[in-house]
N, C-alpha and C positions, 0 to 999 in steps of 0.2 A: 912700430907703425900703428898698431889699432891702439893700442897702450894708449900714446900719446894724444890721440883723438877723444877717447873715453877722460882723459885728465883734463881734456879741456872745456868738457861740459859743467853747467854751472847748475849749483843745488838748486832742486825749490824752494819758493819763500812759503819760511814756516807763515802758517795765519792760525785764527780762529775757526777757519770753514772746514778745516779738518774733524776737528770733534763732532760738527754736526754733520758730517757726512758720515762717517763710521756708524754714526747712532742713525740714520736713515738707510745705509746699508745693512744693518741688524734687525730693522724692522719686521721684514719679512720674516725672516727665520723665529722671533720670539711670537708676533702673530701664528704662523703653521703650528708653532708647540702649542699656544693656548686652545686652537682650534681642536687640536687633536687631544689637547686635555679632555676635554667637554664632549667629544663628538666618539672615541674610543676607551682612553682610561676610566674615567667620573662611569658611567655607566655598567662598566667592567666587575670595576669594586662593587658596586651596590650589586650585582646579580651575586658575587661573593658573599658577602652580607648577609643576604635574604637566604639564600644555600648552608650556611654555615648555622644560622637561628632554627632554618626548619630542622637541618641534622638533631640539632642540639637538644630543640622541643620533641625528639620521638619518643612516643610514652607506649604502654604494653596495650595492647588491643588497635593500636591505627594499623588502617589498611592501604599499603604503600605500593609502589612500584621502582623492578631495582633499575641499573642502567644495563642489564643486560635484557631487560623486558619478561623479568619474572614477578609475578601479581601474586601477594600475599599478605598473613595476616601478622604481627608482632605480637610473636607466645614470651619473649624472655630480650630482655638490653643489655648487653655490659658494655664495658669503657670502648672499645674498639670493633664487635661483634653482636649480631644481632640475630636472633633466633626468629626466621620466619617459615611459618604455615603456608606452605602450599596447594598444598589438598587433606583429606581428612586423616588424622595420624601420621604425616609427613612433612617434617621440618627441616630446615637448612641453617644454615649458619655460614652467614654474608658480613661483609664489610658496612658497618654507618654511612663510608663516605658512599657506599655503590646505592645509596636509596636517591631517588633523583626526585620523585614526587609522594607527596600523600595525597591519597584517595578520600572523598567522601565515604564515610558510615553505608554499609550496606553495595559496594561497587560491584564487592567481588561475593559471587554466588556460589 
């Protein structure tokens, strides 16, 4: 009974207007990604960037700050570790990646 009803409906006619419909129903969706290229990712990477050059540049004497908010001086560098002065004859030894900023010459007193 329904069978016979469903068999007697007829296809659409294939056309042209199809392609251009799918490609206007995709619009949206490649617009949203460009947007959010440019307005979340693009900007993402560049604070990466700039994060990973300052690591990279830390030389023996800058005065940094780590991210847990301890303020000190660079006595010693190795590949993964870094040797910071905290106060007078008192040093630690912290992770590269935990230094979040350098300080101007003369911050810390």
């Amino acid at each position: 009974m329904f069978i016979s009803s469903a068999f007697a409906q007829t296809a659409p006619a294939a056309g042209g207007g199809d392609m251009l419909s799918s490609l206007g129903s995709m619009l949206p969706l490649v617009l949203m990604f460009v947007v959010l290229y440019f307005v979340m990712i693009r900007p993402q990477m560049k604070r990466q960037k700039e994060a990973r050059a300052m690591i990279e540049a830390l030389a023996k004497g800058d005065e940094v700050a780590t991210s847990g908010g301890m303020l000190g001086k660079i006595t010693s560098i190795g590949d993964q570790y870094l040797g910071l002065e905290i106060a007078n004859g008192v040093e630690v030894k912290v992770q590269r990646s935990s230094v979040v900023q350098v300080l101007p010459k003369g911050a810390i007193k």
